[in-house]
C-alpha positions as CSV (number, residue, x, y, z in Angstrom):
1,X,-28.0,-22.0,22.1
2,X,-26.7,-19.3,19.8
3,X,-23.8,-17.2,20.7
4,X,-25.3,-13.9,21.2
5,X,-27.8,-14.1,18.2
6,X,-31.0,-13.8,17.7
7,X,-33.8,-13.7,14.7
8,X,-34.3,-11.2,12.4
9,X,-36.6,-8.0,13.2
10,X,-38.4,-8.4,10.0
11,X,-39.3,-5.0,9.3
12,X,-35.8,-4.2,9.8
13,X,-35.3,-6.4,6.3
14,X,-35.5,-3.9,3.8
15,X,-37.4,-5.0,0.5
16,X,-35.3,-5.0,-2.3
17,X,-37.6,-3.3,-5.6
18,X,-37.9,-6.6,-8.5
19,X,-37.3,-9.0,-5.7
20,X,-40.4,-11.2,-4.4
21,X,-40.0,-14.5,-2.4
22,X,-42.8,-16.5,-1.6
23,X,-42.7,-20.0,0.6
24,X,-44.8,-23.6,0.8
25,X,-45.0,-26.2,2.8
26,X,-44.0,-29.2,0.7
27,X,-43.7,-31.9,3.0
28,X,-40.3,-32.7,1.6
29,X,-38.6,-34.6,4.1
30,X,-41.0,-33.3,7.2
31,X,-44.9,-32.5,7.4
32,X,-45.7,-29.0,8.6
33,X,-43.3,-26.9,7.9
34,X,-42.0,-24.3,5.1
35,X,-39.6,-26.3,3.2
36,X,-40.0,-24.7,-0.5
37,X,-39.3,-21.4,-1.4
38,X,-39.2,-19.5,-5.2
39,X,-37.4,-15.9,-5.3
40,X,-38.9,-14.5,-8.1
41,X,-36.6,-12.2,-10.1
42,X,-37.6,-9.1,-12.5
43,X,-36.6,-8.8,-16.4
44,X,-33.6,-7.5,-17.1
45,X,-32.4,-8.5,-13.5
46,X,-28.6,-10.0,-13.4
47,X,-27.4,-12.9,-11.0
48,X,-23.8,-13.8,-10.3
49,X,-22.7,-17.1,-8.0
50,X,-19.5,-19.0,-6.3
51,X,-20.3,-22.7,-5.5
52,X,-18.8,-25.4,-3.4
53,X,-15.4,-26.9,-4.8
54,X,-16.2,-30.1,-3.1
55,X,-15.8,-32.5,-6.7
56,X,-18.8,-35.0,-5.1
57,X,-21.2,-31.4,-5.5
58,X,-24.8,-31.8,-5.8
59,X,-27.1,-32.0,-8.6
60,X,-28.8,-28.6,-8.3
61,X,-25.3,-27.1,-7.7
62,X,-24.2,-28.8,-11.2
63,X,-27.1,-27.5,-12.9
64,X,-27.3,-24.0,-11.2
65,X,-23.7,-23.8,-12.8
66,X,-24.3,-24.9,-16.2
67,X,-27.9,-22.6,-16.5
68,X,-26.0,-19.6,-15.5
69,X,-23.2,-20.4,-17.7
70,X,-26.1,-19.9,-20.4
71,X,-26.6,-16.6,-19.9
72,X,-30.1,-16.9,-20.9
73,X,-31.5,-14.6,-17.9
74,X,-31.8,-15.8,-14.9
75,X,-35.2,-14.5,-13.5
76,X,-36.2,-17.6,-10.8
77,X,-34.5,-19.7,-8.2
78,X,-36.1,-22.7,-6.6
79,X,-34.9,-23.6,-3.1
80,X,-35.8,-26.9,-1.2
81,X,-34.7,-28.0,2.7
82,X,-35.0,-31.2,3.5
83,X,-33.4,-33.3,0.8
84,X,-29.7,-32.0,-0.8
85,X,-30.1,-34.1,-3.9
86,X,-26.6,-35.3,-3.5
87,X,-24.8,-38.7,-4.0
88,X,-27.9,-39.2,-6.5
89,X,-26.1,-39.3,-9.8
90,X,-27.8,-38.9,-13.0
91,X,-30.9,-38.8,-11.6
92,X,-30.8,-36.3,-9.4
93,X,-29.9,-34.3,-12.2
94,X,-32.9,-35.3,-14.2
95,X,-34.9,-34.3,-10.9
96,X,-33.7,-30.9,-10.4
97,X,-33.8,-29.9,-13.9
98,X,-37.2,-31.1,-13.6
99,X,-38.3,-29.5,-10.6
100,X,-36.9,-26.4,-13.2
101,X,-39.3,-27.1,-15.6
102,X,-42.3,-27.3,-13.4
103,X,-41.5,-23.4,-12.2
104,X,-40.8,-22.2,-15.8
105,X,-44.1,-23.3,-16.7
106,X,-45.8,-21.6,-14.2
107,X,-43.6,-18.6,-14.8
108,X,-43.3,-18.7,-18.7
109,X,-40.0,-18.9,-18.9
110,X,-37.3,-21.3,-20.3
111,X,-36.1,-23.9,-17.8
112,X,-32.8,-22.1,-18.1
113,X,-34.1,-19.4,-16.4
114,X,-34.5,-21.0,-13.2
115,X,-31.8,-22.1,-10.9
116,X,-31.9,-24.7,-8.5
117,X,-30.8,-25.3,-5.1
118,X,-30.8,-28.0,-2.4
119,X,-30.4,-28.7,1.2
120,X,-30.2,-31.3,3.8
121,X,-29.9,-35.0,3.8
122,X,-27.3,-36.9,1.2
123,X,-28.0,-39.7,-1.1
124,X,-31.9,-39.7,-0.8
125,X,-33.8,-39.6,-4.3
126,X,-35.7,-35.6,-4.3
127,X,-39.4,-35.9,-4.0
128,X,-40.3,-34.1,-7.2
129,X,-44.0,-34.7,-7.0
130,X,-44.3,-32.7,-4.0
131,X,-42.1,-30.1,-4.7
132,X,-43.9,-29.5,-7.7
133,X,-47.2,-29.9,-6.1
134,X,-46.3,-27.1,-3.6
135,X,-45.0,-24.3,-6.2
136,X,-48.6,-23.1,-6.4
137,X,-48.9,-22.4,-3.1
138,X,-45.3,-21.2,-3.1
139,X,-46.0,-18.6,-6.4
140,X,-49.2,-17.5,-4.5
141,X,-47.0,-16.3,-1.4
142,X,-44.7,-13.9,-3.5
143,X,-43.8,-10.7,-1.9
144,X,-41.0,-8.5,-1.8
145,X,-41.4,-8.4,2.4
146,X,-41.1,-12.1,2.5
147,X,-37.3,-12.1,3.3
148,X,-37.8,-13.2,6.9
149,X,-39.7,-15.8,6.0
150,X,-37.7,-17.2,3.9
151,X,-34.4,-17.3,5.9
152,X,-36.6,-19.8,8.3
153,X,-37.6,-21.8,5.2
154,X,-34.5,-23.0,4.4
155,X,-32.9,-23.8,7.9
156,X,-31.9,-27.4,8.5
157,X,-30.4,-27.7,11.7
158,X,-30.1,-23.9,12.0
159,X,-31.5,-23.2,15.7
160,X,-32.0,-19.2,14.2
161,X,-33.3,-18.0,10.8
162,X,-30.1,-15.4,9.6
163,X,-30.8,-12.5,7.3
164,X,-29.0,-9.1,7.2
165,X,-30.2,-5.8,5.4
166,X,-28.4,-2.8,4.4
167,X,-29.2,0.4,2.8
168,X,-26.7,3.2,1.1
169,X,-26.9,6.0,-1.0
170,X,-25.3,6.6,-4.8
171,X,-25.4,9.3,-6.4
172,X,-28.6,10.5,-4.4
173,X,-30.6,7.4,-4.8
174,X,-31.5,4.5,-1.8
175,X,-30.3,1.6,-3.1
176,X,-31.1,-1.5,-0.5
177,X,-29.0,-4.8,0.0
178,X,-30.8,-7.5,1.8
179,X,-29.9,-11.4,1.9
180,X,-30.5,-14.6,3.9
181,X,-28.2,-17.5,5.0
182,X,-28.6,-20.7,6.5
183,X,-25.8,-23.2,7.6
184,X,-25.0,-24.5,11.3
185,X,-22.5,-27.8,10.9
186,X,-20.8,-29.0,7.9
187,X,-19.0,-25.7,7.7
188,X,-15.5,-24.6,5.8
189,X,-16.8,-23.0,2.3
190,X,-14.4,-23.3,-0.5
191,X,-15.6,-21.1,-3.4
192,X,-22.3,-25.2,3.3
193,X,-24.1,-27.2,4.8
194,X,-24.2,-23.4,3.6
195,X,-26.8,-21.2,1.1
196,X,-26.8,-17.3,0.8
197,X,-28.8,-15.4,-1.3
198,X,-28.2,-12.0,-1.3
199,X,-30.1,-9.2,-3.6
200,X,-29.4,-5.4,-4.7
201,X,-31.7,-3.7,-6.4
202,X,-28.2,-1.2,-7.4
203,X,-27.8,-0.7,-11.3
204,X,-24.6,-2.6,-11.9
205,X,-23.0,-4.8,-15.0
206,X,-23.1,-8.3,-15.1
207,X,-19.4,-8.8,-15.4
208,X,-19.1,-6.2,-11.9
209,X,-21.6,-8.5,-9.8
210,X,-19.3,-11.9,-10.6
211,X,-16.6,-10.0,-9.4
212,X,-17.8,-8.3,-6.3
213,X,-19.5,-12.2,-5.2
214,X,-16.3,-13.7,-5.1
215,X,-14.8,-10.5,-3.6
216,X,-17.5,-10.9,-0.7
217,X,-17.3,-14.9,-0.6
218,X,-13.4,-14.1,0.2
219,X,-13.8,-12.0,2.7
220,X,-16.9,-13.7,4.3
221,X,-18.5,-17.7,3.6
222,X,-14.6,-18.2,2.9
223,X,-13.6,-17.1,6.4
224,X,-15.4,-19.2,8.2
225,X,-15.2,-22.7,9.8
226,X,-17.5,-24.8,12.2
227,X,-16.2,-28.2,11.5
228,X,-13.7,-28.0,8.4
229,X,-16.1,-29.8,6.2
230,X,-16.9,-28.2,2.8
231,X,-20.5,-29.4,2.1
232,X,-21.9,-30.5,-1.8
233,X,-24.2,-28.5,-1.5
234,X,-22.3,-24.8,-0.9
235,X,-23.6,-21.6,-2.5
236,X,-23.5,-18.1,-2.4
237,X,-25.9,-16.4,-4.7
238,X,-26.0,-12.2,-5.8
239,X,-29.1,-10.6,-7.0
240,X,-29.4,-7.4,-8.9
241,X,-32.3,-6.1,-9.9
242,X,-30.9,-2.9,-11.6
243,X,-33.8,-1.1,-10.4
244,X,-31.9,2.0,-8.6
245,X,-32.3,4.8,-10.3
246,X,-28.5,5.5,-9.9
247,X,-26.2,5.8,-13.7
248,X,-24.9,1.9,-14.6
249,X,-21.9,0.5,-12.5
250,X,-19.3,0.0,-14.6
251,X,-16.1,-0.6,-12.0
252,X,-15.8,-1.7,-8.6
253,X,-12.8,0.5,-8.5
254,X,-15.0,3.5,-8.9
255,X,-16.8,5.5,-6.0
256,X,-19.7,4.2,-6.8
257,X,-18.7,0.5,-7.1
258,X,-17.0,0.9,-3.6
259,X,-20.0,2.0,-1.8
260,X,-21.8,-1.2,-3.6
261,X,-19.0,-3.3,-2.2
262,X,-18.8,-2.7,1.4
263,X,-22.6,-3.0,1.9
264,X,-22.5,-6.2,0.2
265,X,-19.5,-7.4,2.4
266,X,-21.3,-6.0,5.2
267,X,-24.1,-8.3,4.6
268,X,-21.8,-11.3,3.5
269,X,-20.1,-10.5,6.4
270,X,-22.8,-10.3,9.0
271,X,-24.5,-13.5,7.2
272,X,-21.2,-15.6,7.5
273,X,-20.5,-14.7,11.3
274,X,-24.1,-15.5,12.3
275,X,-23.4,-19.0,10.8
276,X,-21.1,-19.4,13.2
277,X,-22.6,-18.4,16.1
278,X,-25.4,-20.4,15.6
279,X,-22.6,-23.8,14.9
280,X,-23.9,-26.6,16.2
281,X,-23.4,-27.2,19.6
282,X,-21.0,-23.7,19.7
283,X,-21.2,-22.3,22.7
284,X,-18.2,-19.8,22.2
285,X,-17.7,-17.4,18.8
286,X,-13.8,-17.1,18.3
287,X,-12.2,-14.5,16.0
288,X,-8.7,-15.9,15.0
289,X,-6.5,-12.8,13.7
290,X,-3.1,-13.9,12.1
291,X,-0.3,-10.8,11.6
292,X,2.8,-10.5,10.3
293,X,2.4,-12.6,7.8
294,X,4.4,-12.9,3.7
295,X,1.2,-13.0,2.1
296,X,-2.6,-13.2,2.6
297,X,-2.6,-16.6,2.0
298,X,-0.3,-18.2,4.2
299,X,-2.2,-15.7,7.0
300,X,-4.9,-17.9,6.5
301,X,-3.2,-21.0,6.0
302,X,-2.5,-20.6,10.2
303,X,-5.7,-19.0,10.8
304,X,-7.5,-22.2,9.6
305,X,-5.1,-24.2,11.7
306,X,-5.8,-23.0,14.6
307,X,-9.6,-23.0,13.8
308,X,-10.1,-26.4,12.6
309,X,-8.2,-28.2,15.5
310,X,-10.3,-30.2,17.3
311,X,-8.2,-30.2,20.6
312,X,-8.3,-26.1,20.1
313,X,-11.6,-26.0,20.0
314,X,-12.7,-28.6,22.8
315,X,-10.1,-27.0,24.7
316,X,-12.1,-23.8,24.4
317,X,-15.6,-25.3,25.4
318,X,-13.6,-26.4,28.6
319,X,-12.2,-22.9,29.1
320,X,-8.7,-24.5,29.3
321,X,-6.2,-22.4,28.9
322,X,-3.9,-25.2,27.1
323,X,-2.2,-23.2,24.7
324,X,0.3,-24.8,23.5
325,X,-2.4,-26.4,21.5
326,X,-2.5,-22.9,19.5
327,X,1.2,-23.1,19.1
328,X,1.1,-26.4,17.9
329,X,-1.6,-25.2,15.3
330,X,0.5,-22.4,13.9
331,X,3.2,-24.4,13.9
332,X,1.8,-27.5,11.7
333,X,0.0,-25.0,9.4
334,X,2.4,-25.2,6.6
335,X,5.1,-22.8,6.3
336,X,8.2,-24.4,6.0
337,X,10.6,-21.7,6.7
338,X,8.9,-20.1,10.1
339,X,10.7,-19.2,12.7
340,X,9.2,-20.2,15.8
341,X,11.4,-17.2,17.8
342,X,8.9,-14.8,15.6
343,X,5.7,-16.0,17.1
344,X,4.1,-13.8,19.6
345,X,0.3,-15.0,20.8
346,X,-3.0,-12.8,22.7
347,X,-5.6,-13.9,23.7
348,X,-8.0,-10.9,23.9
349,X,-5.9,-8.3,25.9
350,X,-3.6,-11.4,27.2
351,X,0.2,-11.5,25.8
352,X,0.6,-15.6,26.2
353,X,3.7,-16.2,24.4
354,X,6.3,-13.7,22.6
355,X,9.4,-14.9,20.8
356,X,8.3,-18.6,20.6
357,X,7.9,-18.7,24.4
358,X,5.8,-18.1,27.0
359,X,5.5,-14.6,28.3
360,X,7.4,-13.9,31.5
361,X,4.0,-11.8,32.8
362,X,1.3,-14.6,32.1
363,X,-0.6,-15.9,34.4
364,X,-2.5,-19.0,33.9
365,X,-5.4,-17.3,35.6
366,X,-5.4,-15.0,33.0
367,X,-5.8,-17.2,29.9
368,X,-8.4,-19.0,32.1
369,X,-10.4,-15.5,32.2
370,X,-10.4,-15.3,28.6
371,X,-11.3,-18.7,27.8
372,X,-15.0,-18.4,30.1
373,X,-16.1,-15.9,27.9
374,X,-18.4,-16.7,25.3
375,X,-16.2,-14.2,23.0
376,X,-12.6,-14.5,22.2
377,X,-10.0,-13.1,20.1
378,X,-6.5,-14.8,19.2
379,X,-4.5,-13.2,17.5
380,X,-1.0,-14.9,16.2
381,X,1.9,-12.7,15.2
382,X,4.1,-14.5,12.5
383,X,6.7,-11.3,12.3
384,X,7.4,-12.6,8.4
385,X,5.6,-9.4,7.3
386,X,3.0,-7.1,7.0
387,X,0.1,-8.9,5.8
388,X,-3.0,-10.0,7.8
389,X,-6.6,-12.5,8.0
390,X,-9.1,-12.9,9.6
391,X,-11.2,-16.3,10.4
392,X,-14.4,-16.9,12.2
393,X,-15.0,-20.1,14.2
394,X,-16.4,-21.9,17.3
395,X,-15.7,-24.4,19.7
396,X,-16.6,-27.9,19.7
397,X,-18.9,-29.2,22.5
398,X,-20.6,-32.9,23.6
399,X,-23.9,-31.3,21.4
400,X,-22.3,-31.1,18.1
401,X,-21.4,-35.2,18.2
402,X,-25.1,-35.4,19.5
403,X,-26.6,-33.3,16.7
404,X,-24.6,-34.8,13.3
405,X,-25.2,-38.8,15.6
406,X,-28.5,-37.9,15.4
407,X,-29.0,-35.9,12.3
408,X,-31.1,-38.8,9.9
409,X,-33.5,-40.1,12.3
């Protein structure tokens, strides 16, 4: 089960003006469900996007790069579940730029237009014939309400569609934010398996929306981990379709652009954490919080640590307070020149170790307290500094070997 999530209310899923999303069932890899879905993007709309940096990426993410690149005017993206077109060399790329072709025709536009993306099983040819045999049904859906049911469309092992909706005002005018994610295992973006689409309708430049998707993808999809695998598949998409009645953004730096940014880290942020509540077989959300640190970076070079170690994390399912696993974590992170007399360690409200050493007022009972809860904060002191991180994550239990075991058949 989820860690304290639950599906979208969709009428809480504002529609974002020059956005429509309609769905099919395609019977791509199973009968019956909604497996296809088309956003459907106005003229003059812009679209910026950070992708896995796994080298063995995907077909659609190859080609989703390359029509962007273009800059012809992206106004369509085709999503499938089902089938990541992955480990399918050249001919995966012929299929998806197919599958591209099919839409533009029924859309009128150039095949550049369209951008592709994929999800779900590795190294299986994509069914092209009944992908494009379900965009009619898929065009016919189109709505700008159809955000809740998209997010269930493209769920693979997701247990709980995940979407997230935000509204703000500049300069007097509404201007809405809404996205979708899904991703449950194969978790540890590097810009998953993990797709975002997020859409604006606030007037901003092109060159401000690349900026302010990697800004978000930093401070969200790249601060998470389930499993510390980055998928082939990985994507996190932003949609504007310049529709807000608002004057042009021009800066993120300006009061304007900041208002834009923290509703669309908000969302990014929301999406990301619901990913990892809903980890496969999680049964605990853990917020690791590393202080003190020289830099950013090397914050999150313990952070990650920490939240990739298997024994960490199984030791959390068992609500065991071993914690020198944690110390052990922060100490094989990386840093060359840390000194272990430095390191002070909470757990929630719980002072467990100050100057490299357990604290003379912990109790084991007390860790143990911490560790039953289904939410938990560590924070790690490095006292190198003044910077900071944060990192989402989850424990590892008997289901998540169950769920990947099982995952093909």
């Amino acid at each position: 089960m989820p860690v304290h999530l639950q599906a979208p209310d969709p009428t809480a899923l504002h529609p974002v003006p020059g956005v429509k999303l309609g769905t099919a069932m395609a019977g791509v890899r199973k009968a019956n469900r909604r497996d296809l879905t088309v956003i459907a993007l106005d003229e003059g709309s812009a679209v910026a996007g950070v992708f896995t940096q796994n080298r063995f990426c995907a077909a659609p993410v190859q080609l989703a790069r390359k029509h962007l690149a273009l800059n012809v005017g992206t106004r369509a993206l085709l999503i499938n579940t089902g089938n990541a077109n992955a480990g399918t060399g050249e001919d995966g790329l012929v299929r998806a730029f197919s599958t591209c072709v099919a839409l533009a025709r029924q859309l009128e536009l150039a095949p550049e237009q369209v951008l592709p993306f994929s999800t779900g099983v590795i190294m299986e040819p994509l069914p092209t014939d009944r992908i494009e045999a379900g965009l009619p049904a898929a065009l016919a859906d189109l709505k700008e309400d159809g955000w809740a049911a998209v997010a269930e469309a493209i769920m693979t092992t997701d247990t709980v569609p995940k979407a997230a909706s935000r509204q703000v005002q500049i300069d007097g005018h509404t201007v809405t934010v809404t996205g979708i994610s899904k991703g449950a295992g194969m978790i540890r973006p590097n810009m998953a398996t993990m797709l975002s689409f997020v859409a604006t309708d606030a007037n901003v430049s092109p060159g401000v929306l690349q900026a302010l998707v990697r800004e978000a993808a930093d401070l969200s999809f790249n601060r998470i981990t389930i499993d510390g695998d980055t998928s082939t598949n990985d994507c996190f998409m932003l949609m504007a379709s310049r529709k807000a009645g608002h004057a042009p953004i021009e800066a993120l730096e300006s009061a304007q652009g900041r208002v834009l940014r923290d509703a669309v880290v908000a969302v990014a942020e929301q999406l990301a954490q619901a990913i990892v509540r809903d980890g496969e077989g999680a049964t605990k959300f853990i917020t690791v919080r590393v202080e003190g640190g020289r830099n950013v970076d090397e914050c999150k070079q313990v952070a990650y640590a920490i939240a990739h170690s298997p024994l960490v994390k199984t030791a959390f399912y068992a609500s065991d307070p071993n914690l020198g696993r944690i110390l052990a974590a922060v100490g094989y992170a990386g840093i060359a020149d840390l000194d272990q007399d430095g390191i002070e360690l909470h757990l929630d409200d719980v002072h467990v170790a100050t100057h490299g050493g357990r604290h003379p007022a912990y109790q084991e009972a007390d860790g143990q307290r911490v560790m039953k809860q289904s939410e938990i904060t560590v924070k790690v002191g490095l006292g190198r500094g003044d910077a900071q991180a944060t990192v989402w994550t989850c424990d590892f239990s008997h289901d998540y070997v169950s769920i990947n075991a099982d995952y093909r058949s």
